[in-house]
N, C-alpha and C positions, 0 to 999 in steps of 0.2 A: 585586523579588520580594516579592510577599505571602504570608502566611501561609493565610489564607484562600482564597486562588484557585492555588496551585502560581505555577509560572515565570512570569514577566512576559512576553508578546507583544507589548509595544506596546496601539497602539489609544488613545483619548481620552484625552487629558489637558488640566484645566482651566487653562485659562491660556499653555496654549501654544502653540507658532509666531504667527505673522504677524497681529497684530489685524484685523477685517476692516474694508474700507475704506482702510488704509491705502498709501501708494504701495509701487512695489518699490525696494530701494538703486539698481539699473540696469535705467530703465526696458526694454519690450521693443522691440524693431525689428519692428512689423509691416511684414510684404509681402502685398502683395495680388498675386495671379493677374496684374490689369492691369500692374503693374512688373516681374515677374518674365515677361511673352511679349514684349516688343521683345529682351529682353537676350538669350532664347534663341534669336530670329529672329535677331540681331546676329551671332551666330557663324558663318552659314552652313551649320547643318544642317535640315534638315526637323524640324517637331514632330512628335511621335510621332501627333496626333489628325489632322493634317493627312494623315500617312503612312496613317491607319486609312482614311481618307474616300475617299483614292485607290484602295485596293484596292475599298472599296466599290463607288466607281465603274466600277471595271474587267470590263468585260464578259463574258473569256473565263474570269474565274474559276466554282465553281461557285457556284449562288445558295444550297445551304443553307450555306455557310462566308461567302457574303456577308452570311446573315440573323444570321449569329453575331458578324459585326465588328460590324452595327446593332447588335443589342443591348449587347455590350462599347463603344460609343460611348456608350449612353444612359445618363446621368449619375445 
């Protein structure tokens, strides 16, 4: 707390946290999308974009709830 400014919030302080550029104590485990789709086809269930594409596909639905799964597909 200062005197000048009332209650401390937080916000910028020099010299602190993590200098930049340097590493982290435990680096991170990146996944990428490509390692993370065998694993969820592995289990046996349908992907959920797979499951979108199908209804897509599917004829007897109506086409403006078809143009609505298009656009919820397009990324």
């Amino acid at each position: 707390m200062t005197k000048s400014r009332g209650v401390g919030r937080g916000g910028y302080q020099p010299g602190a946290g993590r200098p930049k550029g340097s590493r982290d104590r435990q680096p991170r485990k990146r996944r990428t999308i490509l390692e993370l789709l065998p694993k969820l086809a592995e289990e046996g269930d349908e992907l959920p974009l797979y499951g979108l594409l199908r209804r897509i596909r599917d004829e007897s639905l109506d086409p403006k709830y078809r143009d609505f799964l298009r656009i919820a597909v397009l990324p």
